[in-house]
DRENPA-3360 file (N, C-alpha, C; in nm, 2 decimals, always signed):
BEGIN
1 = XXXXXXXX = +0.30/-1.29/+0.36/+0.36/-1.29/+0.49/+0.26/-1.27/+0.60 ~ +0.15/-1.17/+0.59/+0.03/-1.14/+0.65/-0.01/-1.29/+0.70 ~ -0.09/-1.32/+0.55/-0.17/-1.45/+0.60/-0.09/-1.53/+0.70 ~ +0.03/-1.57/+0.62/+0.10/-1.69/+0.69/+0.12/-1.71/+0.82 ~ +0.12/-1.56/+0.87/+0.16/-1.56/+1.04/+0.02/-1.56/+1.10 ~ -0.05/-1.55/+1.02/-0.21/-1.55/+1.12/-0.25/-1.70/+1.11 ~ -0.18/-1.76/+0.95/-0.24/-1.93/+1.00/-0.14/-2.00/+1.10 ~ -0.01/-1.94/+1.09/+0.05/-1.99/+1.21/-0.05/-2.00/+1.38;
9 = XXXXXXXX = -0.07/-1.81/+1.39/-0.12/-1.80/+1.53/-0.24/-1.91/+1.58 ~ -0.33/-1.93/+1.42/-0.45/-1.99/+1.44/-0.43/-2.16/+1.45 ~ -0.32/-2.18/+1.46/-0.27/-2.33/+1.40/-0.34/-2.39/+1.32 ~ -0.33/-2.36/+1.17/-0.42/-2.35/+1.11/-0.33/-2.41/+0.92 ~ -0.30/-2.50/+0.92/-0.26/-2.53/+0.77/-0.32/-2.45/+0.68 ~ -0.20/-2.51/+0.56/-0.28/-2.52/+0.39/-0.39/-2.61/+0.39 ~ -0.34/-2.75/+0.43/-0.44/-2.87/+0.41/-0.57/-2.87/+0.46 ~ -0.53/-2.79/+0.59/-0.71/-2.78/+0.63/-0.78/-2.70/+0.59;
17 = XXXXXXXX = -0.76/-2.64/+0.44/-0.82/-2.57/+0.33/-0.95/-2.47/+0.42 ~ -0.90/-2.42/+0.50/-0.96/-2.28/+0.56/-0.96/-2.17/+0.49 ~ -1.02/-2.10/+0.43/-0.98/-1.98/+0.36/-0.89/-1.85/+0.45 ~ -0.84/-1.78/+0.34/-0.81/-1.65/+0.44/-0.88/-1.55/+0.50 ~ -1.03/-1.54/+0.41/-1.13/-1.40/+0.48/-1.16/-1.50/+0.61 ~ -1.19/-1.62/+0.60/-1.19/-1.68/+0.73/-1.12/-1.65/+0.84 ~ -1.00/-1.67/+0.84/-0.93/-1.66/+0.93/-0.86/-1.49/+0.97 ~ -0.89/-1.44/+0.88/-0.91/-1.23/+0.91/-1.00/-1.25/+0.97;
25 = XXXXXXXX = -1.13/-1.26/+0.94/-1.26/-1.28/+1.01/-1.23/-1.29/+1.19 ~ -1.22/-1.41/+1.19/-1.14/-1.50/+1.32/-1.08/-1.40/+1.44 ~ -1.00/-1.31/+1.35/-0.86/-1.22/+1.45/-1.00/-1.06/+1.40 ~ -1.02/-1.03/+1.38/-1.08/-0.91/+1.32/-0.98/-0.84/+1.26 ~ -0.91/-0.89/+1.18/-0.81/-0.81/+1.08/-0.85/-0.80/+0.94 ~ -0.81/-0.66/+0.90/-0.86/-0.64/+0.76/-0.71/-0.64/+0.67 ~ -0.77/-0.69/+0.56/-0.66/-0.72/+0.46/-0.58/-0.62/+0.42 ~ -0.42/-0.69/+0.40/-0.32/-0.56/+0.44/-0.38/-0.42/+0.27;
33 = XXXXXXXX = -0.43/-0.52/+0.18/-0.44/-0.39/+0.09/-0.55/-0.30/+0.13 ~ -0.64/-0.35/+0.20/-0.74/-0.21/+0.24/-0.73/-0.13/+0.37 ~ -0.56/-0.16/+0.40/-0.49/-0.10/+0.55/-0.38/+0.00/+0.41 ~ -0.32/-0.03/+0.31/-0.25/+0.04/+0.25/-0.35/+0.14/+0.18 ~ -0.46/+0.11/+0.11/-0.50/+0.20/+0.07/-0.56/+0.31/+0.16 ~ -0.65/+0.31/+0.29/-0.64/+0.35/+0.37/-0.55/+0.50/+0.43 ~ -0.44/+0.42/+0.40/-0.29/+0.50/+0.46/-0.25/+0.62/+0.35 ~ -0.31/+0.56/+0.21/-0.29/+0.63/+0.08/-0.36/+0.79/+0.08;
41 = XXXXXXXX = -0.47/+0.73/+0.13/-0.58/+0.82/+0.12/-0.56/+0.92/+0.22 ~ -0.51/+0.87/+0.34/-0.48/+0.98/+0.43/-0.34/+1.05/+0.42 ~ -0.26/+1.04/+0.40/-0.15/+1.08/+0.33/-0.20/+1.20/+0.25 ~ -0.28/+1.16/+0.12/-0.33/+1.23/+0.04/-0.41/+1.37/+0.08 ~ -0.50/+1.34/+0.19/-0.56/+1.43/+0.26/-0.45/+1.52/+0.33 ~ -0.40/+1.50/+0.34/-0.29/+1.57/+0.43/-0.23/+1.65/+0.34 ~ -0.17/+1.60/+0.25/-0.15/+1.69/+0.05/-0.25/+1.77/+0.05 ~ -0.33/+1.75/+0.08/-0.46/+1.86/-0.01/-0.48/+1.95/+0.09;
49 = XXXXXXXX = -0.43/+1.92/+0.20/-0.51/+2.06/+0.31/-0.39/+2.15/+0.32 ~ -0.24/+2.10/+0.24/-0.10/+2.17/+0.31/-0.14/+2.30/+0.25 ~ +0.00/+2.41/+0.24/+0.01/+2.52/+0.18/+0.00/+2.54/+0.02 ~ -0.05/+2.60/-0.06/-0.06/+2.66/-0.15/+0.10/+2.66/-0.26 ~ +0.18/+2.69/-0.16/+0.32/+2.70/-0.21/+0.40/+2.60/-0.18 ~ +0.37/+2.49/-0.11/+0.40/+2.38/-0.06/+0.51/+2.27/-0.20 ~ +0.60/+2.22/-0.17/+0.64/+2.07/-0.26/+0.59/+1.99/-0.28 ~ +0.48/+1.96/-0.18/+0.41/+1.82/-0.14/+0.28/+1.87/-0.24;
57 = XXXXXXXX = +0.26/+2.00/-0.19/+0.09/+2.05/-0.27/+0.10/+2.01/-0.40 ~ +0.24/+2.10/-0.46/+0.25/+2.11/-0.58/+0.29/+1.98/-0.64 ~ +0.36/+1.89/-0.60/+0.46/+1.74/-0.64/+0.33/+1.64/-0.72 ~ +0.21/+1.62/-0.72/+0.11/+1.54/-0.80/+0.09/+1.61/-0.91 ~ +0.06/+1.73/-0.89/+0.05/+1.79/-1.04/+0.13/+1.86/-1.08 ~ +0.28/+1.83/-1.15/+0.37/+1.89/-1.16/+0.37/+1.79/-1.32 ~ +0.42/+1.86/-1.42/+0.41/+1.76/-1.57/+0.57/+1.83/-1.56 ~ +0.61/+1.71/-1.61/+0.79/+1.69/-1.70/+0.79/+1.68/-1.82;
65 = XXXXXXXX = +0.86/+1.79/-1.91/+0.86/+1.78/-2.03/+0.95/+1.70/-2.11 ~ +0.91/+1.65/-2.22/+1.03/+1.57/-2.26/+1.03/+1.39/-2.20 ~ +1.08/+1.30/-2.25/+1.05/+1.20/-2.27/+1.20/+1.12/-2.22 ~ +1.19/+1.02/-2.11/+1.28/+0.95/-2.04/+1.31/+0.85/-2.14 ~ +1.45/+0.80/-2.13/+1.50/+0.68/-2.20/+1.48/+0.60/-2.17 ~ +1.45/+0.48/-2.31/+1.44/+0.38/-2.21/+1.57/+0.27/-2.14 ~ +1.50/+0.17/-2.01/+1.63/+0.08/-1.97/+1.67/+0.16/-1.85 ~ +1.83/+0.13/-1.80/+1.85/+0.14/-1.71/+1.94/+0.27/-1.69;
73 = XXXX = +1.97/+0.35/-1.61/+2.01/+0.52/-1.65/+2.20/+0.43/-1.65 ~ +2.24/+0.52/-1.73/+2.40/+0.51/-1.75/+2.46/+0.57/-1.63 ~ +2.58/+0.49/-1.58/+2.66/+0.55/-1.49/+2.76/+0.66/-1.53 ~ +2.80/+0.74/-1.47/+2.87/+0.86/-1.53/+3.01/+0.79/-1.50;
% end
């Protein structure tokens, strides 16, 4: 969806076989996966500096014992 609206802006087809780092290049936009990872990482940072006693601190390294079923969960 990214690209498509930037080859729109650039009036810019399929057929005129322009690439996409081209046309990020073009606008100076970076690709939406190293805008998500990015956002990951800082998120994460933010995890790691909270409290000690925290949900968020504790929620990555928390192990579940016991083993999920597989498929889709039954309705009660």
């Amino acid at each position: 969806m990214e690209t498509k609206m930037l080859r729109w802006t650039a009036g810019v087809t399929r057929m005129d076989h322009i690439r996409n780092d081209a046309i990020r290049q073009k606008f100076g936009v970076a690709p939406i996966t190293d805008e998500m990872r990015e956002a990951r990482l800082r998120w994460y940072g933010h995890v790691l500096r909270g409290k000690e006693d925290s949900v968020r601190k504790i929620g990555p390294e928390l192990e579940v014992s016991g083993k999920q079923p597989r498929g889709r969960p039954k309705q009660c």
